[in-house]
C-alpha positions in Angstrom: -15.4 5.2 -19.2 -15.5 8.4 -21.1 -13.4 9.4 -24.2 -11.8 11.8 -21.9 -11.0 9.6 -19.2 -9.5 7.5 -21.2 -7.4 9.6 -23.4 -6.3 11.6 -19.8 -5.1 8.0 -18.7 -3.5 7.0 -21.8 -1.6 10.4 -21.7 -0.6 10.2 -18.0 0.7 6.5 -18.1 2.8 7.2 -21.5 4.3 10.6 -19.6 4.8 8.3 -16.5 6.7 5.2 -18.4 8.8 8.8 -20.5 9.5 10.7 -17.2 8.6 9.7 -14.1 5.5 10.5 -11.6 6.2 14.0 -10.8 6.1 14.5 -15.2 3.0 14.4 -14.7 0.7 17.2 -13.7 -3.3 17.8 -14.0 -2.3 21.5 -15.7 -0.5 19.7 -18.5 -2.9 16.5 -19.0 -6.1 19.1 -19.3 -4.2 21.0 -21.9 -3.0 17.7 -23.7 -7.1 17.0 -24.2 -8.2 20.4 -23.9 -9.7 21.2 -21.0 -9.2 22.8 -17.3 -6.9 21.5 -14.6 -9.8 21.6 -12.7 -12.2 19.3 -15.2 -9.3 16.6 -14.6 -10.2 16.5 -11.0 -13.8 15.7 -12.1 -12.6 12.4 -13.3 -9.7 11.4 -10.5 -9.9 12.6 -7.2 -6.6 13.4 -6.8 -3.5 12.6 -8.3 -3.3 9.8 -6.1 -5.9 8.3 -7.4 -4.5 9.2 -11.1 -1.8 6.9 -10.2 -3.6 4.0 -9.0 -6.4 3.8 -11.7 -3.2 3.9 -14.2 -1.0 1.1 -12.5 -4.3 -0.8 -12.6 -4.8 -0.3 -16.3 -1.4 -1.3 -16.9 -1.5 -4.4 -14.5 -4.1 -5.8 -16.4 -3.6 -5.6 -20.0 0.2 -6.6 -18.8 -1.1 -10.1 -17.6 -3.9 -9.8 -20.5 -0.9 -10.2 -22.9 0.6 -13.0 -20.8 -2.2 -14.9 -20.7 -2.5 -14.6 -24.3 1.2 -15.7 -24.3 0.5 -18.8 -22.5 -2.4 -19.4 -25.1 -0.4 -19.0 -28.2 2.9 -20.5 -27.1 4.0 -23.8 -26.0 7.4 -23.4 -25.4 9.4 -22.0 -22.4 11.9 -20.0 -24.8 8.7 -18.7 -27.0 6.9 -17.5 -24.1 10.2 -15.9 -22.2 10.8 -14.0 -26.0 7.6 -12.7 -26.0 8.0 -11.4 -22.6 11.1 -9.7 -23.6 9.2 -8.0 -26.7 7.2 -5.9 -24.1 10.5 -4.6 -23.6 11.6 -4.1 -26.2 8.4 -2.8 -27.7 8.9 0.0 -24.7 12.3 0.7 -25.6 10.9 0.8 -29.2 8.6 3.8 -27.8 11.6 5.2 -25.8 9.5 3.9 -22.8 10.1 2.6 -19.5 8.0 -0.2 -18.2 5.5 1.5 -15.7 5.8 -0.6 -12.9 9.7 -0.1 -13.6 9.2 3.9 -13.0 6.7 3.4 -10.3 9.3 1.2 -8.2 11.9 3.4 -9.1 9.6 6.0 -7.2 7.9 3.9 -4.6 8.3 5.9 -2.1 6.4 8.5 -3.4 3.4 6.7 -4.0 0.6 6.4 -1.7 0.2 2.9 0.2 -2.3 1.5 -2.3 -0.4 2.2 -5.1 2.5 0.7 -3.7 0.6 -2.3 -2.7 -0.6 -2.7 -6.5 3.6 -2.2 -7.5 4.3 -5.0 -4.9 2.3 -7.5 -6.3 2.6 -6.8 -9.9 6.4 -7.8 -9.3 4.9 -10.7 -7.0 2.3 -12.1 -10.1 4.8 -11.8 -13.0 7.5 -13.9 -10.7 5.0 -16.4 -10.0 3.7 -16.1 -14.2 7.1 -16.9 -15.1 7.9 -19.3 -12.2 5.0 -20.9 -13.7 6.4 -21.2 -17.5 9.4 -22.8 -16.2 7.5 -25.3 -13.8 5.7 -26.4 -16.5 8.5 -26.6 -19.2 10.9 -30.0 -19.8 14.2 -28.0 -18.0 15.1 -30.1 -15.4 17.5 -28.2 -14.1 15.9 -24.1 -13.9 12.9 -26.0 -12.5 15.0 -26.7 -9.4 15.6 -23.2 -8.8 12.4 -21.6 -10.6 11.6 -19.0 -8.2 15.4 -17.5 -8.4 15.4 -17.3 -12.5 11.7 -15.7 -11.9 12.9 -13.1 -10.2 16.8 -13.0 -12.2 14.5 -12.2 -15.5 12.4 -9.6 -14.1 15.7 -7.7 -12.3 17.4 -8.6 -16.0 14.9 -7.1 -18.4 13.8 -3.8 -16.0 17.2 -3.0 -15.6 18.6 -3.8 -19.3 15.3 -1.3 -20.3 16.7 1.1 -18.5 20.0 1.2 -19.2 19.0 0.9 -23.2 16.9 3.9 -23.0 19.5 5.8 -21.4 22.4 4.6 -24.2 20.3 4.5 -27.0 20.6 0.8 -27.7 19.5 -2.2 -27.6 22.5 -4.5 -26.5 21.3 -5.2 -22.9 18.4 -6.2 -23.9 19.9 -8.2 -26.8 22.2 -10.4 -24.0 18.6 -10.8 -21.9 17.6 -12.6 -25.2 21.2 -14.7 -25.5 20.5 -15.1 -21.8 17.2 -16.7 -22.5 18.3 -19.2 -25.2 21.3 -20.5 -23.1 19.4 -21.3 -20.2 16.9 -23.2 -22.4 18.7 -24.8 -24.0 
């Protein structure tokens, strides 16, 4: 991939997770590396296709981190805190978590896009489902897939109401949240 390419991408996803889809535009991402609206074309087809190569990008160093996660940590309340840092290290960035913004937008997105959206959410359930299969808690094991899908509603939402107050505390109680349940 070209220096270009890369730095368009890198500019697109941050002004997706900042603002939404329709922030971005080919005009302003060929200024931001300094070249034509047109040149961006050369390296996505369409915006479209923008979109998807991003989501993809973001997909995978997503579930890169997990799987270093899983590598480095051993316990259920260590892994769940170090998914909460992505958060945090968004809300850090005054970010939004792409996949957050993109489902936010769904419908505007073309079908394979969405289909990538869908099955990001899908994976990271079944990630943490995972964790909590594997952990010694008796009882969220019983009802894994729920507290899978609980986290991921807890921590997208408490991002986004923290980036629009300007703190932290919703994603502090996802944290509280985490150590009482595993306990």
């Amino acid at each position: 991939m070209t220096d270009i390419k890369k730095q368009l991408k890198d500019i697109a996803t941050a002004t997706v997770q900042r603002g939404g889809i329709y922030a971005v535009t080919m005009r302003e991402l060929g200024k931001a590396v300094g070249i034509k609206s047109s040149s961006v074309m050369y390296h996505f087809e369409n915006k479209d296709g923008l979109l998807r190569e991003i989501t993809m990008d973001y997909r995978d160093e997503f579930f890169t981190m997990l799987a270093e996660v899983e590598i480095k940590k051993t316990d259920l309340r260590q892994k769940l805190f170090a998914l909460l840092d992505i958060f945090k290290d968004a809300l850090g960035e005054r970010k939004y978590c792409l996949f957050g913004m993109m489902a936010a937008e769904v419908q505007y997105l073309d079908k394979p896009t969405r289909k990538i959206v869908e099955s990001f959410f899908d994976r990271l359930a079944s990630w943490i489902e995972k964790q909590i299969k594997e952990s010694h808690h008796q009882a969220l094991k019983k009802h894994a897939v729920s507290h899978a899908r609980m986290l991921i509603s807890g921590l997208e939402g408490a991002l986004l109401l923290d980036k629009a107050t300007g703190s932290q505390k919703n994603l502090d109680a996802m944290k509280h949240w985490i150590v009482t349940v595993t306990q």
